[in-house]
N, C-alpha and C positions, 0 to 999 in steps of 0.2 A: 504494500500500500504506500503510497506517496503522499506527504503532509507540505502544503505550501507555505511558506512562515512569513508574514512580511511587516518588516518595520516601518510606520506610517511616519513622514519628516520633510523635509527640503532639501533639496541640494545645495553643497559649497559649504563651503570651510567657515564663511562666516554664521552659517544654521547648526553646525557639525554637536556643538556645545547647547543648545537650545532646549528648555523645556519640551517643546514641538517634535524634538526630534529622540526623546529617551526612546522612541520605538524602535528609532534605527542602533538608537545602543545597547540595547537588547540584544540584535543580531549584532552589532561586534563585539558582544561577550561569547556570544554561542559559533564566530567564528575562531574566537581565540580558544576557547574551552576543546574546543575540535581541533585545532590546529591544520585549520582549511582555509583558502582565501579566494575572497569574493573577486568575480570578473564580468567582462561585461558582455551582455546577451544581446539580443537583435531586437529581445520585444521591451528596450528601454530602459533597463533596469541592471541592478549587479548582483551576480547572484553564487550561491557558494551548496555544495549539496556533503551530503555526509547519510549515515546508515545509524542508527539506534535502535537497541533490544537485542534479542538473538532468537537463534531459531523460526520458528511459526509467528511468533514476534517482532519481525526483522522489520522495523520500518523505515523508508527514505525518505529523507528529510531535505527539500530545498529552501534555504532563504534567501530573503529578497530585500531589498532595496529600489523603488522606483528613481529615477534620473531625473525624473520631473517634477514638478512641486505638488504640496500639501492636495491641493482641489485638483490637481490633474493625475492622481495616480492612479483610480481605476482602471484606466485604457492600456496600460501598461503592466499592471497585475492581471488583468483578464487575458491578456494575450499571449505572459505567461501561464499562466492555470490554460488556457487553450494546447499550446505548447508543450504541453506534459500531461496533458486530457486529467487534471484534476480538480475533483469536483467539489463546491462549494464548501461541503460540506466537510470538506478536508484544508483549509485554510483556516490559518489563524494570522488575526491583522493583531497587531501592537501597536495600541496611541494613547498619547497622553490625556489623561482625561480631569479636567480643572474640579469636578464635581465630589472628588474623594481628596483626603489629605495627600498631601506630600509624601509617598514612600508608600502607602495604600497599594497593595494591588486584588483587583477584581475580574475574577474569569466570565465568561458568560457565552450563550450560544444568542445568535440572532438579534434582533431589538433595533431600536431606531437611531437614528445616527446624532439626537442630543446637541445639533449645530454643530457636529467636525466637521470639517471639510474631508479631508479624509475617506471618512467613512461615511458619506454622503456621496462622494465620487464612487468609491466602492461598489457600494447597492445600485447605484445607476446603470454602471458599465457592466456588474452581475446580471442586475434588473430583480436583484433580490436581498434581501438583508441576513440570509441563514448564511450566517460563517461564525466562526468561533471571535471572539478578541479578549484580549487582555488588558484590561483595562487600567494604566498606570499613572497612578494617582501626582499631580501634579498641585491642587489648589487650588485655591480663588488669588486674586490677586487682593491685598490690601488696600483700605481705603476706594480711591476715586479712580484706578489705576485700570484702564481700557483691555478688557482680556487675550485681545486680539494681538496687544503691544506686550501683554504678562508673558505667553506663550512663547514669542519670537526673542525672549531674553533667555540668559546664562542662569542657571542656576545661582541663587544665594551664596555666599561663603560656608552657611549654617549649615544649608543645604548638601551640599559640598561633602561636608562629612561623611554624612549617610548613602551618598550617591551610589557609590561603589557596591556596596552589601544591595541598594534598593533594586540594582542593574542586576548583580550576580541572582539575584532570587526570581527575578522576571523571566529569565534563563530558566532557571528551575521550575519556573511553571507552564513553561513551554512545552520543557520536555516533561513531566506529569501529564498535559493533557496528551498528550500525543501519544506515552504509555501508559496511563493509568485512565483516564477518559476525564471532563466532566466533575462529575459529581465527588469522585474522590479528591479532585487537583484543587475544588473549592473547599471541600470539608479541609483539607490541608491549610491552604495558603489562603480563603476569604476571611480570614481575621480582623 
């Protein structure tokens, strides 16, 4: 079976560090934990593949990175999932999600897209909202602070801290759902 993984964010060096873009850092935890590296595919995006489980268990795992921005990554995730005939139902998108704290993380299958862009482009170019995501808790911005402009900043100093552990766990629940399904990977890690 083939599991699609992709981290939702922006391209360029100046996004690279961005709340917007913990999704993609996500997948360069789970590139370095693998010791695999991402390159570039025809349908837009960077993409790195690796095998987890064994046996009857053996599953393939590609992730992904779109090349194009936040609201434009559907068309480039679906053309990979076209690309590799994998079905909705087998992707799991990762994006930052302002509605849970900072370091929060929340699995879930399907649901509406909450104003990401992201994942709003997603279910478009799907034309469906049944995929898995991970939902990585980012915050609300303090005060008067425009969420739009919270998103496309650097992490806190504070933040900072805890980034590292909050990345390595996000990994970890990736690959939970991808072996252990669902229900067990939230009874673990929806804390």
């Amino acid at each position: 079976m083939t599991w699609l993984v992709v981290g939702l964010g922006n391209p360029g060096d100046q996004y690279s560090a961005t709340r917007h873009n913990v999704g993609q850092m996500v997948i360069d935890e789970l590139v370095r934990r693998h010791s695999i590296k991402l390159s570039s595919h025809k349908s837009r995006t960077e993409i790195a593949a690796y095998k987890l489980g064994v046996g009857d268990n053996l599953q393939s795992i590609i992730l992904a990175k779109s090349k194009g921005y936040m609201n434009e990554s559907g068309g480039p995730i679906k053309a990979l999932a076209n690309f590799y005939s994998v079905d909705t139902n087998n992707i799991i998108a990762l994006h930052d999600e302002l509605d849970i704290g900072f370091s929060t993380i929340r699995s879930k299958f399907a649901g509406g897209d909450n104003g990401h862009n992201g994942l709003k482009s997603m279910s478009s170019a799907f034309d469906t909202p049944d995929y898995f995501r991970v939902r990585l808790g980012i915050g609300r911005p303090m005060g008067q602070q425009d969420p739009a402009d919270f998103v496309l900043k650097a992490f806190s100093k504070i933040e900072q801290q805890d980034l590292a552990e909050f990345i390595v766990r996000g990994a970890d629940v990736v690959e939970s759902l991808i072996a252990a399904g669902l229900e067990q990977t939230q009874t673990r890690f929806n804390s």
